[in-house]
C-alpha positions as CSV (number, residue, x, y, z in Angstrom):
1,X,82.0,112.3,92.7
2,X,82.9,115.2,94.3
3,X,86.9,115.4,95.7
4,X,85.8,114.5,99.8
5,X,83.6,111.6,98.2
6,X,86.5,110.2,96.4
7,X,88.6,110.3,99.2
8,X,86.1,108.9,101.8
9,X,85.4,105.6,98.7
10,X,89.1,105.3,98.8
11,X,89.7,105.0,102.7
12,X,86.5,102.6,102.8
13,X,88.4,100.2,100.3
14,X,90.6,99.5,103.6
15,X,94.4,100.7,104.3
16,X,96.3,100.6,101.7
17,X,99.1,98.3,103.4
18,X,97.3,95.6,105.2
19,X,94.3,95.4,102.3
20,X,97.1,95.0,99.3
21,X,96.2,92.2,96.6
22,X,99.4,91.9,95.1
23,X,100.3,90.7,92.0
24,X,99.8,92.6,88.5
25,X,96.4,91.5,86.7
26,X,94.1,93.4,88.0
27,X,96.0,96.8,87.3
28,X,96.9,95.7,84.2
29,X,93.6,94.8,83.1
30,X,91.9,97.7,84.6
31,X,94.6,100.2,82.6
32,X,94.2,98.8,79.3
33,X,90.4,99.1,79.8
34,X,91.5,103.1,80.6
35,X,93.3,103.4,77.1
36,X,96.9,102.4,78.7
37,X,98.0,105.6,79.9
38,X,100.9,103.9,81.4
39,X,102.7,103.5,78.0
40,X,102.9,107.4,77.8
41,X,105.9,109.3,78.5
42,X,109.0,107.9,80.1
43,X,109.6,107.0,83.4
44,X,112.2,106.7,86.0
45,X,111.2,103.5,88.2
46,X,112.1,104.0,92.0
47,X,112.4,100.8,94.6
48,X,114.2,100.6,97.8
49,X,112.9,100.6,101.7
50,X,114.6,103.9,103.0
51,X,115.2,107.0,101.0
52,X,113.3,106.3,97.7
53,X,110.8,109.0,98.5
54,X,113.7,111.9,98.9
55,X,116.1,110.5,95.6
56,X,112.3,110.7,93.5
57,X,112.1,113.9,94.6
58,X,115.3,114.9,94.3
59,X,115.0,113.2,90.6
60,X,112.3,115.0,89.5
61,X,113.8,118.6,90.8
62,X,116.7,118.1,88.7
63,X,114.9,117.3,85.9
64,X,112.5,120.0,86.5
65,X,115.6,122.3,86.9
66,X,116.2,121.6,83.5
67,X,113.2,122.3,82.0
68,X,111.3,119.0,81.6
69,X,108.0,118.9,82.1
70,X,107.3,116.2,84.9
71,X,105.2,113.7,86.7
72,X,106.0,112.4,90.8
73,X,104.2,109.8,92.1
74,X,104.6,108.9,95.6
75,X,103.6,107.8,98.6
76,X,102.0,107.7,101.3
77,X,101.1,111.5,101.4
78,X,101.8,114.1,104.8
79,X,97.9,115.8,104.7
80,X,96.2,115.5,101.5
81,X,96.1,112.2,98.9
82,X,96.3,115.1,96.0
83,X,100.0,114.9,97.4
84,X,100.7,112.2,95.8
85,X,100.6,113.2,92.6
86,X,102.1,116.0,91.2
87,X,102.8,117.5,87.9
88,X,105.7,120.5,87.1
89,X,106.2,120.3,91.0
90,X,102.8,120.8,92.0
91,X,100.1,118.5,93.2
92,X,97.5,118.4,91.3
93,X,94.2,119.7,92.1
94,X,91.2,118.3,94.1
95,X,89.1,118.7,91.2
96,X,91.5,117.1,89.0
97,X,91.7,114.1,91.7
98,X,88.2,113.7,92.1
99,X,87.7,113.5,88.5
100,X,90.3,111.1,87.8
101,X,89.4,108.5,90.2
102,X,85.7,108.9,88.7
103,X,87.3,108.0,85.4
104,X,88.5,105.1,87.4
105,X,85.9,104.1,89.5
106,X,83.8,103.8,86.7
107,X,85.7,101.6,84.7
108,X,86.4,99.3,87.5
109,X,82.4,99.2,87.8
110,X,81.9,98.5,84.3
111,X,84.5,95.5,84.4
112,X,83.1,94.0,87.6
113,X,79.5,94.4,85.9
114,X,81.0,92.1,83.2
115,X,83.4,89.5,84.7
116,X,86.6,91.5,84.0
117,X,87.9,91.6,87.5
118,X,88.0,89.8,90.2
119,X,87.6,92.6,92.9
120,X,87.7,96.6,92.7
121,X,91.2,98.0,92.6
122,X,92.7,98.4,96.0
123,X,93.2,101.9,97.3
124,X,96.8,102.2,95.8
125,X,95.7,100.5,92.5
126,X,93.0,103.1,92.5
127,X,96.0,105.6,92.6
128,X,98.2,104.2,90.8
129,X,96.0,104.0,87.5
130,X,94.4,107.4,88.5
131,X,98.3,109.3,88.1
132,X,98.7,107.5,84.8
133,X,95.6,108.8,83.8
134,X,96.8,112.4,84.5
135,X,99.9,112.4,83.7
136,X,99.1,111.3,80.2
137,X,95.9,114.3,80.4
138,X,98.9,116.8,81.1
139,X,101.3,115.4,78.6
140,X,104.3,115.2,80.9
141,X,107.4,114.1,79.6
142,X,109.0,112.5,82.1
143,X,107.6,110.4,85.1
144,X,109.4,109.5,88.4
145,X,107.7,106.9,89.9
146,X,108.2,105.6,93.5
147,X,106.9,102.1,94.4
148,X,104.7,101.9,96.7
149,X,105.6,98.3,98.7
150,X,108.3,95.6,97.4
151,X,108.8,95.8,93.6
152,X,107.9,92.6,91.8
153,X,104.3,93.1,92.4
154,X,103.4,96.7,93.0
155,X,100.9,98.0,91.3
156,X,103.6,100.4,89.6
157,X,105.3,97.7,88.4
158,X,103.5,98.0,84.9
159,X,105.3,100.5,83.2
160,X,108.8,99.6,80.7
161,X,110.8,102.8,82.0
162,X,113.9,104.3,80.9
163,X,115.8,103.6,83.7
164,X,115.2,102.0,87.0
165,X,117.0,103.1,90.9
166,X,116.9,100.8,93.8
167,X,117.8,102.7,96.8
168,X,118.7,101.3,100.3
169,X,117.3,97.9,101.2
170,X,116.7,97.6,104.4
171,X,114.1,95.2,107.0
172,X,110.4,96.7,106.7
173,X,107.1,95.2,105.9
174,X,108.7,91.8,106.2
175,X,105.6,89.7,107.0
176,X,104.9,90.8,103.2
177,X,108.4,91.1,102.0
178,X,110.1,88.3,103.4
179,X,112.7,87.8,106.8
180,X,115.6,88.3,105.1
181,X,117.9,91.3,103.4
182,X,117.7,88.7,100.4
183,X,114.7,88.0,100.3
184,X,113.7,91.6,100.2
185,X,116.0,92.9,97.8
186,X,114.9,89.7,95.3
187,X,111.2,91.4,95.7
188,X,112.4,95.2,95.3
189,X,114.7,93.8,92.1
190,X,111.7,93.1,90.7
191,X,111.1,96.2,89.1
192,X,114.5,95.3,86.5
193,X,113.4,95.1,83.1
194,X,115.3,93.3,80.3
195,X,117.8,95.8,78.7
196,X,116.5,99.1,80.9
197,X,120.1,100.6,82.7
198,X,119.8,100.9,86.8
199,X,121.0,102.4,89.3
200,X,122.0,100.6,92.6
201,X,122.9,102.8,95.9
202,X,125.2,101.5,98.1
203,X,124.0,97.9,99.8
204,X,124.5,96.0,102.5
205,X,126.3,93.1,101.0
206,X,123.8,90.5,101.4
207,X,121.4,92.8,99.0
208,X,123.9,93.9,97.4
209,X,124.5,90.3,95.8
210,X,121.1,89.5,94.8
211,X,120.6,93.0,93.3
212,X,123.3,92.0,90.8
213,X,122.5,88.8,90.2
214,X,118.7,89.5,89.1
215,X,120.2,92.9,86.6
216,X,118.7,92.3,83.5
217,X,120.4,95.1,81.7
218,X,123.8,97.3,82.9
219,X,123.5,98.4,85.9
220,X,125.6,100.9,87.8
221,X,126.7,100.9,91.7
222,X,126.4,104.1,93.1
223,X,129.4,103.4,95.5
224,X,131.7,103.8,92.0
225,X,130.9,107.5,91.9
226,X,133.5,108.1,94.8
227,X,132.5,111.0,97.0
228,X,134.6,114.0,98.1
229,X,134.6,117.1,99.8
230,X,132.0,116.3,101.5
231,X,130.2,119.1,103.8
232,X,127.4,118.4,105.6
233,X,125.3,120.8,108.6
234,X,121.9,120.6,110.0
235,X,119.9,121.5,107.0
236,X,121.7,119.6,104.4
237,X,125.3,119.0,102.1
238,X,127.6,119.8,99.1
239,X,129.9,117.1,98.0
240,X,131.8,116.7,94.5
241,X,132.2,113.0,92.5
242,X,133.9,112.8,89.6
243,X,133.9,116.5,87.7
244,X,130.1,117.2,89.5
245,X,129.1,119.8,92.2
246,X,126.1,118.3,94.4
247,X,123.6,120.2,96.9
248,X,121.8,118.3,98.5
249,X,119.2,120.5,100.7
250,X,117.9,118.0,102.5
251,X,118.6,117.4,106.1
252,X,121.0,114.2,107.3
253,X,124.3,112.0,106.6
254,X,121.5,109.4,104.9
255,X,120.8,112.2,102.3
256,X,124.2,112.1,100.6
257,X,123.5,108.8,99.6
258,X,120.4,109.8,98.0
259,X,121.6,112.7,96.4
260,X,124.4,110.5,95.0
261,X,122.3,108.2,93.7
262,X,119.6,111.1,92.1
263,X,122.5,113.0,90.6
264,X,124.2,109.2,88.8
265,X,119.9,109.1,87.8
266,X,120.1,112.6,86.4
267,X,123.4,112.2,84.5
268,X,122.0,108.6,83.3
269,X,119.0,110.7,82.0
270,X,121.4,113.0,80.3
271,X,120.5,116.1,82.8
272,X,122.8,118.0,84.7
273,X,122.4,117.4,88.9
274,X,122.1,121.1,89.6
275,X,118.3,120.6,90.3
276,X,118.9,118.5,93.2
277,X,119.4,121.9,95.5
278,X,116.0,122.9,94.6
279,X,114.7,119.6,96.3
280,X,111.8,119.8,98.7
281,X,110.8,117.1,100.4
282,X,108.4,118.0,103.6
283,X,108.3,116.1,107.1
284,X,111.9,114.6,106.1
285,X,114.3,116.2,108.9
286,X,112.1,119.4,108.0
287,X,112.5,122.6,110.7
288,X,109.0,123.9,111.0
289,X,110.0,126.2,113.9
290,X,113.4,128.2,115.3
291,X,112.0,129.3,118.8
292,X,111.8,126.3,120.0
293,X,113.4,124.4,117.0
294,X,110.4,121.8,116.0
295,X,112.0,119.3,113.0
296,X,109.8,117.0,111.6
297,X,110.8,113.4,110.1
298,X,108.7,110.1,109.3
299,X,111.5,107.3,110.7
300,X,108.8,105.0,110.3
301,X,111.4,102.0,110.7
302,X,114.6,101.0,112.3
303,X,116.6,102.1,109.3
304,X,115.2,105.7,109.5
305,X,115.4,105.4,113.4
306,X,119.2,105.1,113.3
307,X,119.4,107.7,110.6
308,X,117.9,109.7,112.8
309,X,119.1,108.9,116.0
310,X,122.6,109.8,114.5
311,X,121.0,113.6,113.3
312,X,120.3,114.2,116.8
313,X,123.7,112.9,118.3
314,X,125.8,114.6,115.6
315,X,124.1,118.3,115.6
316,X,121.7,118.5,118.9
317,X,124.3,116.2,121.4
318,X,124.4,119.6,123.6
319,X,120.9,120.7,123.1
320,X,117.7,119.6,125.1
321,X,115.7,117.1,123.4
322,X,112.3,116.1,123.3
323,X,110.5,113.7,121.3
324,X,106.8,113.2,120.1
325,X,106.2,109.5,119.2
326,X,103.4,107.9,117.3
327,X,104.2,104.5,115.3
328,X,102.2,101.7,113.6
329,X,100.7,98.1,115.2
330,X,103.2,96.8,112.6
331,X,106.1,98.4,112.9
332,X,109.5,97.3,115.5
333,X,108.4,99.9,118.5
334,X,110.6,97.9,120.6
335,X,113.9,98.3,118.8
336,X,113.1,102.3,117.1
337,X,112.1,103.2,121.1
338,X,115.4,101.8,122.2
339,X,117.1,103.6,119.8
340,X,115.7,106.8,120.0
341,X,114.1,107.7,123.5
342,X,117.4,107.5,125.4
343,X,118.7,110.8,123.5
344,X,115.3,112.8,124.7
345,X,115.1,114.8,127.8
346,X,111.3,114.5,127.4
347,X,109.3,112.6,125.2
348,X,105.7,112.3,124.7
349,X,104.2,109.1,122.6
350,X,100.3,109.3,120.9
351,X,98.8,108.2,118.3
352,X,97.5,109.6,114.7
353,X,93.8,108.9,113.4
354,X,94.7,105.7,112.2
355,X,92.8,102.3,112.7
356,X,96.8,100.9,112.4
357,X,98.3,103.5,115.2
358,X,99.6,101.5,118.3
359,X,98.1,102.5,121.4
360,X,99.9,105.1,123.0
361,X,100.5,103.1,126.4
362,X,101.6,100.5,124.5
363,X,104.5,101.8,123.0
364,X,107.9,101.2,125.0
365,X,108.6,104.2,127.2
366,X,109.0,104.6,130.8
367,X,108.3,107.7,131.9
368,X,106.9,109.2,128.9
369,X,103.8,112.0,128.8
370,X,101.0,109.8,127.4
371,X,98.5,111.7,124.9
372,X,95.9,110.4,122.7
373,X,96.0,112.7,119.7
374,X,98.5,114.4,118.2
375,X,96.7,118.1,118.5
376,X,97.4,116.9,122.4
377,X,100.7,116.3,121.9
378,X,101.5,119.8,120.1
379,X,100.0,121.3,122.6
380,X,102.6,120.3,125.3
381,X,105.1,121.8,122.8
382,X,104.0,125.3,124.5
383,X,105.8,124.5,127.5
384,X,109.5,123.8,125.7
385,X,112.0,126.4,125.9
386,X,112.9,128.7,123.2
387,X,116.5,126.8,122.9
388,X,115.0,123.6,123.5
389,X,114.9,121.2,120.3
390,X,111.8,118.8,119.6
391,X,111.7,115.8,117.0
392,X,108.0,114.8,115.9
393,X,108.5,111.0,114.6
394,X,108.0,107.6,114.1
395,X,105.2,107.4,111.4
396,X,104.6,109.9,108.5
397,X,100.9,110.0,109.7
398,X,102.4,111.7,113.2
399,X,104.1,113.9,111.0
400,X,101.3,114.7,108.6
401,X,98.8,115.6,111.3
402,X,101.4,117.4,113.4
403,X,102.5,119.7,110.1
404,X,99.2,120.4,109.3
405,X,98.7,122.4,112.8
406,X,102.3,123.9,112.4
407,X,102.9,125.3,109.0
408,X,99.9,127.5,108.0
């Protein structure tokens, strides 16, 4: 198949949220029948609900830095699936994509054909089994893998890996997760494996507990590694803990945490943190414009709302705000919107090209411009003043859209 046909089989398999089969079998089974491209190389295993995106790419920078050959896997991706995958700090290519999820597809075929599964792999199983295809093709030599939903049964949780980071739980996807903080921290501690160290970033208590009590190996807490010195502006930090310098060039107070946590990873891994200031991480707090100032983020829950929400108040508070909205049928519109829209001067709600986007004019907003694509919404953008400051939120498909009519 050629790399649009791949993509376009992929999306018809159904959204890769609301169409998940969870549970382990059918990756498993479908990997071994691909030569088990999953046992190659070692891997750093990332759960959480808020931030794991940033410390796996702030992970594999530093390990990068230091002249490991490496493998990222995340998701979901801004513009293009290829994103998702990258190799030496690149994404991989679309023929290299199409070709591995041929690879894949076939298999899948071949196993249905004879009773080996019980349905074709789900869009993110697709994935999933399609980066450990390439990252064994490209020999990497270290992997850091995000998960995609929960822990216990993601589709990455296949892989024995060297060490394993849960990053801030937090309330998201609970109709999957469960409807408590301990409930979803027993599914994200799922990824612990019998005798593997981990990392734990600082918890709210409740998670906090049940993280502990389901280590299976030593485990370190992130809060240990005291923090000091800490600077932090618009565009990102430097703090020290113990004897280490950190830059953390990402954008927030929610980013110290992160780079904490990636820099304990790194020195786990026996790699100096320096890497972490080479970190990019796009459509996280990202400035994609000075005149107006345009910064992008995907607060795609209440968590990343109030980080947010506390950017804007702590560096914008005498600036003019405006905000371009888009969110999910499933996300808490009602509480990020209440958060949120009362630090805007002007805000604007749409929608992405999403089957999943919440109507525009049903998202909470008196008052607000309605528009029904984001190419609408950037449009409005020409009639901001060059001082003016605008924040382009709410879902990571907003952003994606929205940066790929930005930054040429």
């Amino acid at each position: 198949m050629t790399y649009s046909e791949s993509v376009r089989f992929l999306y018809s398999l159904g959204n890769e949220i609301q169409t998940a089969k969870f549970g382990l079998d059918r990756i498993a089974h479908l990997l071994e029948a691909l030569g088990r491209p999953h046992r190659t190389g070692r891997f750093v295993h990332v759960a959480g609900t808020n931030g794991k995106g940033s410390t796996c790419a702030m992970i594999e920078a530093g390990l990068r830095a230091a002249g490991v050959r490496t493998g990222l896997y995340t998701s979901p991706h801004l513009i293009e699936p290829t994103e998702r995958i990258q190799v030496a700090g690149q994404p991989i290519s679309e023929t290299e994509f199409a070709e591995a999820f041929t690879d894949v597809h076939e298999t899948a075929e071949r196993m249905l054909q004879a009773g080996e599964l019980d349905l074709h792999p789900t869009y993110f199983e697709s994935v999933t089994a399609m980066a450990f295809l390439l990252f064994a093709h490209h020999h990497v030599d270290a992997i850091v893998l995000e998960v995609g939903m929960g822990g216990r049964l993601d589709a990455t949780n296949v892989v024995t890996p060297a060490l394993s980071v849960i990053t801030p739980v937090d309330f998201d996807h609970q109709f999957f997760l469960g409807d408590t903080l301990a409930k979803i921290a027993a599914e994200k501690a799922g990824i612990l494996k019998p005798g593997v160290p981990a990392i734990f970033a600082e918890q709210p208590a409740e998670a906090e507990t049940v993280l502990r009590a389901h280590a299976k190996g030593p485990y370190t807490l992130a809060r240990d590694w005291a923090i000091t010195d800490l600077s932090i502006d618009e565009r990102g930090s430097k703090f020290r803990m113990r004897d280490l310098e950190i830059v953390c060039p990402l954008a927030g107070q929610h980013q110290v945490e992160n780079a904490r946590t990636a820099a304990i990873a790194l020195h786990q891994l026996g790699v100096s943190p320096a890497g972490i200031a080479l970190t990019r991480w796009p459509g996280r707090l990202e400035q994609v414009s000075s005149e107006p100032e345009i910064i992008l983020d995907g607060a795609h829950n209440p968590a990343g709302t109030r980080a947010l929400a506390n950017y804007i108040r702590r560096f914008y508070s005498d600036r003019r705000i405006w905000i371009v909205y888009g969110v999910m049928r499933d996300k808490a519109a009602g509480e990020m919107a209440s958060l949120l829209f009362p630090l805007a001067n002007r805000v604007i709600v749409t929608a992405p090209a999403n089957s999943r986007a919440m109507p525009p004019e049903e998202i909470p907003a008196p008052g607000a411009t309605i528009t029904h694509t984001v190419g609408e919404a950037v449009k409005l953008l020409d009639e901001a003043a060059p001082d003016d400051v605008i924040f382009i939120t709410g879902s990571l498909f907003v952003v994606g859209e929205a940066r790929a009519l930005l930054v040429q």
